[in-house]
N, C-alpha and C positions, 0 to 999 in steps of 0.2 A: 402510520407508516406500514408499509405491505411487511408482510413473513417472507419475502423471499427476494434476491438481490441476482444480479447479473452481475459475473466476475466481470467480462468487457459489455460495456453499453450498445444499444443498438442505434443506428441511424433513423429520425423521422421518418416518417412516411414523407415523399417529397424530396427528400434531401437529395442534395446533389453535389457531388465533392469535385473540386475540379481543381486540379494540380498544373501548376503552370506548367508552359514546356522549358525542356534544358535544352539549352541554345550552343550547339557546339558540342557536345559531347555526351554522352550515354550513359545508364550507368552502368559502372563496373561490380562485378558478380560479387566480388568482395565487400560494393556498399550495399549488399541487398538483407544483411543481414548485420542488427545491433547489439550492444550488451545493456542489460538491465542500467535501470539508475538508483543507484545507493545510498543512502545516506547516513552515517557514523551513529549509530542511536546507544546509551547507556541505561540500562533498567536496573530498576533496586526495587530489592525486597528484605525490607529492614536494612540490615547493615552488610549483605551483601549485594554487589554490582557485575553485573554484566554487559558487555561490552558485546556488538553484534550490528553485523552491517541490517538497516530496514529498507526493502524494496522502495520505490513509491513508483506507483501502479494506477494511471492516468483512466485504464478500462474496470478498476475495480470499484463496486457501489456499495460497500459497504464503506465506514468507518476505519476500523484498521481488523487486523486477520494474524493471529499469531497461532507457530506448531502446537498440537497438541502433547506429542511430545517432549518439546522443549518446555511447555509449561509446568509438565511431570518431573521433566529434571533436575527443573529450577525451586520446585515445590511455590510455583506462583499460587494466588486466593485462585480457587474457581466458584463460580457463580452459574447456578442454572437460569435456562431462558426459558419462559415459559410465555407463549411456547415454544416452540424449538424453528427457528429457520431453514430456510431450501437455501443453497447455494448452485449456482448454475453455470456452467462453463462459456466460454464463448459460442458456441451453437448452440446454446437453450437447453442441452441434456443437464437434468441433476450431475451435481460432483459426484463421485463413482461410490466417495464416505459417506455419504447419507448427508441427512440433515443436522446442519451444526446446532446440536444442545447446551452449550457451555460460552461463557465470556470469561475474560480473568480482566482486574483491573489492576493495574502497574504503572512505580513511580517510570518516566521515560524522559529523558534529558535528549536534547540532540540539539546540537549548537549551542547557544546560550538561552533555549528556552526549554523549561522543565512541566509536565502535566504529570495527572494520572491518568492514565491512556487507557481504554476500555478498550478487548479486543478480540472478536469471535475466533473461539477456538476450532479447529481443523487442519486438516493434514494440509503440510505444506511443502513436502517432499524439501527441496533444495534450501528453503527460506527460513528464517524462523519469523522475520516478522515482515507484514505487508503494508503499509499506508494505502487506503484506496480513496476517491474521488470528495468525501464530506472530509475529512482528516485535511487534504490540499487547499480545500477550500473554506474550511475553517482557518487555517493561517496562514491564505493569502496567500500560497506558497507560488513563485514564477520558476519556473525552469527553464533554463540554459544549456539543451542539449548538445552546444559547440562544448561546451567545455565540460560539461558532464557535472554539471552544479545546482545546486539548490539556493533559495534565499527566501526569507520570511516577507510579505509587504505590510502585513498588518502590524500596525502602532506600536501595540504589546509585546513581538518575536522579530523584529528589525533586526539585522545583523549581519554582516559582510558574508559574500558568496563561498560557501563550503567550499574548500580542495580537492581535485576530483579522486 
């Protein structure tokens, strides 16, 4: 596995993206811009619990990305990485924090499926926790950006579409 991840992914060499056309009408300046997608996540550490909206983040290639902050307050386990990862923004520059050294692992409930979620520590300004592209795709996760929802398709985390 490489030392270093790309927060959004790049397109192939090759690639060619072709969006159909809108037939009749334009869009308007107000759909040019979205809001994250969320999904209700509960963390325990021992016998306290935490309750906290988790991004999920379609251009993220890491696994999942929790505050560093937040994991000081919570007093989560931290765990050194050795070595230490690059994290890289969507143009290719390193994150501005350096390279993330630390993982924490926590119990993490969200719907009716519970892990111990392993999750590279770093500043995450707005967020406290990220799901990125192995995380979605480890559970099969479909998204429903009309209604702003989640759902599980794999066997194990099946379960009716979150409310948005």
């Amino acid at each position: 596995m490489p030392t270093g991840w790309h927060w959004y992914g790049t397109f192939p060499i090759g690639f060619v993206l072709q969006l159909p056309a809108v037939v009749g009408r334009g869009v308007e300046e107000c759909e040019l811009e979205g809001e994250h997608l969320f999904v209700a996540a509960t963390l325990r550490n021992g016998d306290h619990s935490i309750q906290t909206p988790a991004m999920t983040d379609t251009g993220a290639m890491g696994f999942a990305f929790i505050d560093e902050n937040f994991v000081r307050q919570h007093q989560f386990p931290r765990y050194r990485l050795n070595p230490p990862r690059d994290l890289e923004v969507i143009d290719g520059r390193p994150i501005e924090f350096g390279q993330i050294t630390h993982l924490t692992k926590i119990s993490c409930q969200i719907q009716d499926h519970t892990e111990m979620l392993p999750a590279f520590m770093t500043k995450l300004g707005h967020f406290s926790l990220v799901l990125g592209i192995p995380w979605l795709q480890r559970h099969a996760v479909v998204t429903d950006f009309v209604s702003n929802s989640v759902r599980f398709q794999c066997p194990d985390h099946r379960n009716p579409p979150a409310a948005p």
